[in-house]
C-alpha positions as CSV (number, residue, x, y, z in Angstrom):
1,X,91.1,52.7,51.0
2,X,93.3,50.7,48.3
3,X,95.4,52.2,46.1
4,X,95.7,50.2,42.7
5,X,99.0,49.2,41.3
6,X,98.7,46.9,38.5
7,X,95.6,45.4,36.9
8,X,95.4,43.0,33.8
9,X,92.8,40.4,32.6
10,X,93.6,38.2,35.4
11,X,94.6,40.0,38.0
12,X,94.0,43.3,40.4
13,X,96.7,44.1,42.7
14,X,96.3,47.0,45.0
15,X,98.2,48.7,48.1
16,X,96.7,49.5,51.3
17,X,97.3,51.3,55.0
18,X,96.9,49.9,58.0
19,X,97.3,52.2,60.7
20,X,93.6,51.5,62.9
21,X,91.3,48.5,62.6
22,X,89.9,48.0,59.2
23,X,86.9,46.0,58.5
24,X,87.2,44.2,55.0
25,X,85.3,41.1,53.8
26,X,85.9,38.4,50.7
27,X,83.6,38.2,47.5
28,X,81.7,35.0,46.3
29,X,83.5,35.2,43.0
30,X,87.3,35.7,43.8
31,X,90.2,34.5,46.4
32,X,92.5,37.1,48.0
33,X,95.8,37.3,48.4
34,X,97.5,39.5,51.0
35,X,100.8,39.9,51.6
36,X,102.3,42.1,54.7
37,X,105.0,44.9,53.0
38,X,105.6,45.9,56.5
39,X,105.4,46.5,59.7
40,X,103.0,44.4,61.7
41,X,99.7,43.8,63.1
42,X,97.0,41.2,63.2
43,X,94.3,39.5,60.8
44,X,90.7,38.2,62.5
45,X,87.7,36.1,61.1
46,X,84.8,34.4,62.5
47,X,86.4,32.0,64.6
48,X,90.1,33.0,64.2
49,X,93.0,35.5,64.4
50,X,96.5,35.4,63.4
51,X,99.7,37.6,64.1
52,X,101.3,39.2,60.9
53,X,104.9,40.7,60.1
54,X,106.4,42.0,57.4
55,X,106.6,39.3,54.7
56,X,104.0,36.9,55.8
57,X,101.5,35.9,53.1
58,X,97.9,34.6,53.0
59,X,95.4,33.3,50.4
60,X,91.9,34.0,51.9
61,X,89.2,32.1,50.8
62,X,86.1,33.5,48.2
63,X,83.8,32.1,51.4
64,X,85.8,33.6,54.0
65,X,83.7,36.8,54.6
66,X,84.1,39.2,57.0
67,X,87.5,39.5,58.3
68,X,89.9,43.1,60.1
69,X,93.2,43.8,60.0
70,X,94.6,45.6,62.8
71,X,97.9,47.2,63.6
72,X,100.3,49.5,61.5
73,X,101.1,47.7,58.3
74,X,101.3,48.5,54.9
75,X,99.8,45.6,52.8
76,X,99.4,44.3,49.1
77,X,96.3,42.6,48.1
78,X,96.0,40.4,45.2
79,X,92.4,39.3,43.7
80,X,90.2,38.5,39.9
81,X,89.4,41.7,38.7
């Protein structure tokens, strides 16, 4: 689960886990933003995967969908409220 740390008008920012596979997905009506706090692990889509370490950042599109994170990582996510 996520674990909100700051929210305004424009913003949500929240802090989650890794430490299994986690399915997630995008909305219609907002971008994310992840950004990897630390340790390391992977990122999947549709047609796609990419490795992730600690610093890496990535703006996923609103139409991205369905997407996992694996590994042990502890990661920020960014989005609309």
């Amino acid at each position: 689960h996520w674990l909100e740390l700051a929210k305004g008008p424009y913003f949500v920012t929240e802090k989650g886990v890794v430490n299994r596979s986690w399915a997630l997905s995008t909305t219609a009506d907002t971008f994310t933003i992840l950004i990897i706090a630390g340790g390391k692990g992977a990122i999947r889509w549709a047609d796609g995967e990419l490795d992730l370490s600690i610093g890496e950042c990535l703006l996923l599109p609103a139409n991205l969908g369905g997407y996992t994170l694996e590994g042990n990582m502890n990661v920020l996510r960014s989005r609309l409220p």
